[in-house]
C-alpha positions as CSV (number, residue, x, y, z in Angstrom):
1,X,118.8,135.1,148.5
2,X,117.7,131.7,147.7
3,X,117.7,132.5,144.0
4,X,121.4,134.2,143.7
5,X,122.5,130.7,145.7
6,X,121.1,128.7,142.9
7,X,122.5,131.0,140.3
8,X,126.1,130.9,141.9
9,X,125.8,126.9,141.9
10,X,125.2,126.7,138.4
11,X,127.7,128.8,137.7
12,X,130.3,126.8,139.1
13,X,129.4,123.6,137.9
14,X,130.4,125.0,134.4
15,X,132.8,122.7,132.5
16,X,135.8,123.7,132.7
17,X,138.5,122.3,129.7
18,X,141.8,122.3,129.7
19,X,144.3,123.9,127.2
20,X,144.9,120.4,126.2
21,X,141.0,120.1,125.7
22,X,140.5,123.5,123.9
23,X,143.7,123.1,121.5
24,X,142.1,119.2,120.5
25,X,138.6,121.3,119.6
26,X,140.0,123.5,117.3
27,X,141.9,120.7,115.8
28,X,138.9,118.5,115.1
29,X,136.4,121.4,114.3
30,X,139.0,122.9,112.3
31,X,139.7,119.6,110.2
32,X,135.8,118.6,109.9
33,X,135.3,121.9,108.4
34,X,137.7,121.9,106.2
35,X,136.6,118.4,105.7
36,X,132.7,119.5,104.4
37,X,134.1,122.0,102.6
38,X,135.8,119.3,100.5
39,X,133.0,117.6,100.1
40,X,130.2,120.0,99.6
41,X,132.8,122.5,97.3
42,X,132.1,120.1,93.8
43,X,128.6,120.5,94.2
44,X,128.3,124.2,94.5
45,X,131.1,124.6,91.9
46,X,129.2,122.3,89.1
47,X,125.9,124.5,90.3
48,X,127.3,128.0,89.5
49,X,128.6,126.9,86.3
50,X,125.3,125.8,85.7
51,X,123.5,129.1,86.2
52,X,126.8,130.9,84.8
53,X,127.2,133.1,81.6
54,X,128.5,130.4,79.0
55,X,130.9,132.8,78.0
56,X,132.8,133.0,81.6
57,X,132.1,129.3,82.0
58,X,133.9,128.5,78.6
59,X,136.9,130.8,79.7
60,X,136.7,129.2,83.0
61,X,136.0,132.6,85.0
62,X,133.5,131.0,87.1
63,X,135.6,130.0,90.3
64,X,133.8,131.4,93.4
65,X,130.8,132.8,92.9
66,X,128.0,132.8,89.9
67,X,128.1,135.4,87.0
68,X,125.8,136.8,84.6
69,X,123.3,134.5,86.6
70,X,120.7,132.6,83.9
71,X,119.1,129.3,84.4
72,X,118.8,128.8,80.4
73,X,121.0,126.0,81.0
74,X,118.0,124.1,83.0
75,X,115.5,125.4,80.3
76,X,118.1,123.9,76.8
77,X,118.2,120.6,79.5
78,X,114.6,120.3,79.4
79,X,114.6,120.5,75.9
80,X,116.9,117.0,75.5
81,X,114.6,114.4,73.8
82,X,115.3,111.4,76.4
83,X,115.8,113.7,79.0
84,X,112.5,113.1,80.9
85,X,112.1,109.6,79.8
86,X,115.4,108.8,81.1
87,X,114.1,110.7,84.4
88,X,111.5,108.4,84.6
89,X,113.0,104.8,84.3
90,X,115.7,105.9,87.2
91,X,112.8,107.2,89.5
92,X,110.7,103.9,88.8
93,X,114.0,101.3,88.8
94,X,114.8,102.9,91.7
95,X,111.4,103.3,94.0
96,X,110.9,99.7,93.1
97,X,114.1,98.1,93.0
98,X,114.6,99.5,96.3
99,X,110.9,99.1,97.7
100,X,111.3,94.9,96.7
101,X,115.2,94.7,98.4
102,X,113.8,96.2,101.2
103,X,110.4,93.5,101.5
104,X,113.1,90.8,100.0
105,X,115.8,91.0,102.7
106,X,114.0,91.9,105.1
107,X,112.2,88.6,105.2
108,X,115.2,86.2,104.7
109,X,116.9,88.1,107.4
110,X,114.2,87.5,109.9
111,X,113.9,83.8,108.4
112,X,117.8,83.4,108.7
113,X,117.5,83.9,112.2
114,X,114.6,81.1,112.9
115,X,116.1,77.7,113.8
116,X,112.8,76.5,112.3
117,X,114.3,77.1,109.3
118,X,114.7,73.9,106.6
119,X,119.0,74.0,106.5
120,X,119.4,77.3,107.9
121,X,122.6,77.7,108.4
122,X,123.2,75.9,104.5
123,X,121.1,78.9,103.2
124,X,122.7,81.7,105.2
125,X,126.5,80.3,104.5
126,X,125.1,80.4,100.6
127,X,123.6,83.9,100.7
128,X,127.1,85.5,102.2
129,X,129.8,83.1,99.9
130,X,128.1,85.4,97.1
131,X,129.9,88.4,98.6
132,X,133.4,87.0,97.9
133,X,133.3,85.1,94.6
134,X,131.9,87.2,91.1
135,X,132.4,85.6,87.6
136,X,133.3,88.9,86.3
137,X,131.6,91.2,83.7
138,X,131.2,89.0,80.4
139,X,129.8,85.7,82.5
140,X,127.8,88.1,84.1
141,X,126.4,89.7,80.6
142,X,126.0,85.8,79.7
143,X,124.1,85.1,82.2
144,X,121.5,88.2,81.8
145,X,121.3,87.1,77.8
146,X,120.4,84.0,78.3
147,X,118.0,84.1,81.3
148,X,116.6,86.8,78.6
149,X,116.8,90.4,80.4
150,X,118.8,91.9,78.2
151,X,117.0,95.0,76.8
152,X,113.8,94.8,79.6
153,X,113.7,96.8,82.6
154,X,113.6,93.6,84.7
155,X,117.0,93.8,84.3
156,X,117.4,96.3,86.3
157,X,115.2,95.6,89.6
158,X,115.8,91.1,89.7
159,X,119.0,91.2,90.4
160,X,119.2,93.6,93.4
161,X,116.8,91.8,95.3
162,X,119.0,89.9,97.5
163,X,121.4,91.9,98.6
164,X,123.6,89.4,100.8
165,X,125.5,92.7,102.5
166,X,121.6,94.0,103.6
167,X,120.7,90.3,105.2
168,X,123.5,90.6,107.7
169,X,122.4,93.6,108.8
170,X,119.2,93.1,109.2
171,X,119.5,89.6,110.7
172,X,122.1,91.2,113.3
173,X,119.3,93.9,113.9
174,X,116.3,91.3,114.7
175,X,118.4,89.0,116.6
176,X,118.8,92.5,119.3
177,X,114.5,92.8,119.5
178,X,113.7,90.6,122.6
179,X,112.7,87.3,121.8
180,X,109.7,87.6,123.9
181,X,107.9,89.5,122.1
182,X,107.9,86.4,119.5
183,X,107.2,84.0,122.1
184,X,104.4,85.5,123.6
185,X,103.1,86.2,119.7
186,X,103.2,82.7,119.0
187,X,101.3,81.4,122.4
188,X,98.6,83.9,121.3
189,X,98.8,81.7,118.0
190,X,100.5,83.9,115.7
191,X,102.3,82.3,113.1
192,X,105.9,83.4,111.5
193,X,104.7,85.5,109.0
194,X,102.5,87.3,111.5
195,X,105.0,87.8,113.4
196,X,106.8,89.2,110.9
197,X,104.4,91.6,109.6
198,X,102.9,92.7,112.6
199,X,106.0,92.8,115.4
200,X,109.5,92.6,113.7
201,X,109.0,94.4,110.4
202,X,107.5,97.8,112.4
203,X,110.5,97.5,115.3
204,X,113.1,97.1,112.3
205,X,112.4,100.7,110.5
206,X,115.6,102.0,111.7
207,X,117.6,99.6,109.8
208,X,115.5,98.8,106.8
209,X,115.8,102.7,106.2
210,X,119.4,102.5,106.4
211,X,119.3,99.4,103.4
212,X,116.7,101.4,101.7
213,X,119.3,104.6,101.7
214,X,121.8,102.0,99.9
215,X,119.7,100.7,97.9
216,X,118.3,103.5,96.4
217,X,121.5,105.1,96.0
218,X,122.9,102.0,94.1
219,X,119.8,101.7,92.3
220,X,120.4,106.0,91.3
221,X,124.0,106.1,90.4
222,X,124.2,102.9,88.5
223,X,124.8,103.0,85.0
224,X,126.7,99.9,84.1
225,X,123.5,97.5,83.5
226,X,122.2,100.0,81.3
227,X,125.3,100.6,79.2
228,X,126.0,97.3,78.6
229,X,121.7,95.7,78.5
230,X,119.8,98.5,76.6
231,X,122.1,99.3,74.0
232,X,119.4,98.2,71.6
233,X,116.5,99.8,73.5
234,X,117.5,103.5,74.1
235,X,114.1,104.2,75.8
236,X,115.3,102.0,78.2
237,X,118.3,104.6,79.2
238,X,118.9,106.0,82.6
239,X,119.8,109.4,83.9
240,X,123.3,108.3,84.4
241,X,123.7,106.8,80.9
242,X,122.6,110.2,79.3
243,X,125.4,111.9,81.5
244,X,127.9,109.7,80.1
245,X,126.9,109.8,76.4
246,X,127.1,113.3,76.9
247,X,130.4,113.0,78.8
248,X,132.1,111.2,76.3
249,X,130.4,113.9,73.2
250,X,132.8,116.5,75.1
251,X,135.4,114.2,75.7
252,X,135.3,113.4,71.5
253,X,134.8,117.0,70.8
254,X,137.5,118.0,72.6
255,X,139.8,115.4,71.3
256,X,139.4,116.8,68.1
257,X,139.8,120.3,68.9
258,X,142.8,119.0,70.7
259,X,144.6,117.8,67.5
260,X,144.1,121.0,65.2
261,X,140.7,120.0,63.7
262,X,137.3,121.1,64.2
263,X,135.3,124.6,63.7
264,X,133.4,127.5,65.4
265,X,130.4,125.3,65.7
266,X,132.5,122.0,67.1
267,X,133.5,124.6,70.2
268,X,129.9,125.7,70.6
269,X,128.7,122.0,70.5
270,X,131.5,121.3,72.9
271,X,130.8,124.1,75.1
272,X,127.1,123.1,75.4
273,X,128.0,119.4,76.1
274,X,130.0,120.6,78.5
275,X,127.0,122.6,80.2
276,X,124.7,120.1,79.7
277,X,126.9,117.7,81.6
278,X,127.1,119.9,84.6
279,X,123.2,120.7,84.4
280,X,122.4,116.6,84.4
281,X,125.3,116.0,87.1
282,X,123.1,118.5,89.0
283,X,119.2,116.4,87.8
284,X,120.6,113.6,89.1
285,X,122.7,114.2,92.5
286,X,120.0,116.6,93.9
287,X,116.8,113.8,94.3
288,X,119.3,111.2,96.0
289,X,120.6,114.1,98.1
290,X,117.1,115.4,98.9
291,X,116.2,111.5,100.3
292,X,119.0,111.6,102.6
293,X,117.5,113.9,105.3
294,X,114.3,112.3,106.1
295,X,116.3,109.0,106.5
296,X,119.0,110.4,108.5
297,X,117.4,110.0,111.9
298,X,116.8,106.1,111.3
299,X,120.2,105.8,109.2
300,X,122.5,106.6,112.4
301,X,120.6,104.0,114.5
302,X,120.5,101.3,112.2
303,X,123.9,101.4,111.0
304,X,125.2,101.1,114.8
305,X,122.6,98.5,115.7
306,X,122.5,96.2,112.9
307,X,126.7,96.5,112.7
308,X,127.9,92.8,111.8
309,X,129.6,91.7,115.7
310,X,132.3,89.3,115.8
């Protein structure tokens, strides 16, 4: 008897929703749905023309679902000289440009937030004016000449170190840990950089994985600095460059075929430019979107802790 009591109490502490409530649900799960769909639709379209017949692809039969599946697409991609080398720099630019923006910021936002600090409040004002003032792209490519980066890859990791966005998030994040944890660090003798390493840096993961998720992103996608500072040092290309000297190839191509000129063998080259775009679109979204989950559970927290207050 005592066990059918329980069960009947349960059963009426049910939530019960109104129509009001139920109509809102459909509404929202409704539009979120529709809303990843959206989102997730470019990617699977761009992967079954990948792994399409290049026939359908061509004719543009491939809408839904993939046919005459083959992945010589992947194999011909592999077969592009620079295609591994250009794999290579954008892993290394961005395990290391990210790994020294992470170290970089988060020090000066822990050293931001220490009165101790020699002007603090100078430096900090400095560090976030940069966000709101930019000399544009030829002072920039000036400046990278002369300071002689142009054509190394050091041009691609020095200037992301300080990342004056990051610093205010992490140095809203520190100043949340509890200052006693500090204080009684430093009556045991500990110094700041002791501190640092052994109490704030480990308590700070959640939001130096969420500046590490956008600086590895930036560090992935970004093909400007190579376009414009390895033109002269094509071993020196990244992913993304490759994808968009074979974006404008199709774009030529098609120009031409486009004004009455061109042969059989233009349309075949522009048909496996066209492939070979989608295949590297897919090379080089699907590492970036692989990091993403195992950084999701810190990225939430870190976002909503280290958000800049008023």
């Amino acid at each position: 008897m005592a066990d059918n009591t329980e069960v009947k109490v349960k059963k009426k502490k049910k939530t019960r929703y109104s129509w009001q409530d139920v109509v809102f649900n459909i509404c929202n799960y409704t539009f979120f749905a529709v809303f990843t769909l959206m989102c997730v639709f470019p990617f699977y379209y761009i992967f079954i023309n990948t792994i399409s017949d290049r026939d359908l692809v061509k004719a543009g039969a491939i809408t839904l679902l993939p046919q005459g599946i083959s992945f010589q697409n992947y194999i011909d991609m592999l077969k592009v000289d620079t295609i591994f080398q250009a794999f290579g720099v954008s892993t290394a630019r961005t395990v290391i440009g990210t790994a020294l923006m992470v170290a970089a910021t988060g020090l000066i936002g822990y050293l931001v937030t220490k009165k101790e600090m020699w002007h603090r409040k100078f430096w900090y004002r400095f560090i976030v004016i940069t966000m709101y003032f930019n000399a544009g792209l030829i002072p920039w490519y000036m400046n990278m000449s002369m300071l002689g980066l142009t054509g190394t890859f050091a041009a691609y990791i020095i200037p992301g170190i300080v990342a004056p966005y990051n610093i205010i998030l992490v140095k809203t994040y520190i100043e949340s840990i509890p200052a006693e944890l500090e204080e009684s660090a430093f009556m045991d003798g500990a110094g700041f950089f002791t501190v640092f390493r052994k109490i704030i840096w480990p308590l700070s993961k959640p939001i130096l994985a969420t500046i590490a998720i956008f600086g590895a992103v930036g560090h992935w996608n970004s093909f400007t600095d190579s376009l414009m500072l390895m033109q002269n040092t094509p071993e020196l290309y990244t992913l993304q460059h490759i994808l968009y000297n074979y974006l404008n190839m199709s774009t030529n191509i098609a120009g031409i075929m486009g004004s009455g000129g061109g042969s059989s063998d233009m349309v075949e080259g522009l048909l496996n430019a066209k492939v070979i775009k989608y295949t590297v679109s897919m090379v080089t979204v699907i590492p970036i979107l692989m990091v993403y989950p195992f950084m999701q559970r810190y990225f939430e927290k870190g976002i909503m802790l280290g958000a800049v207050k008023g």
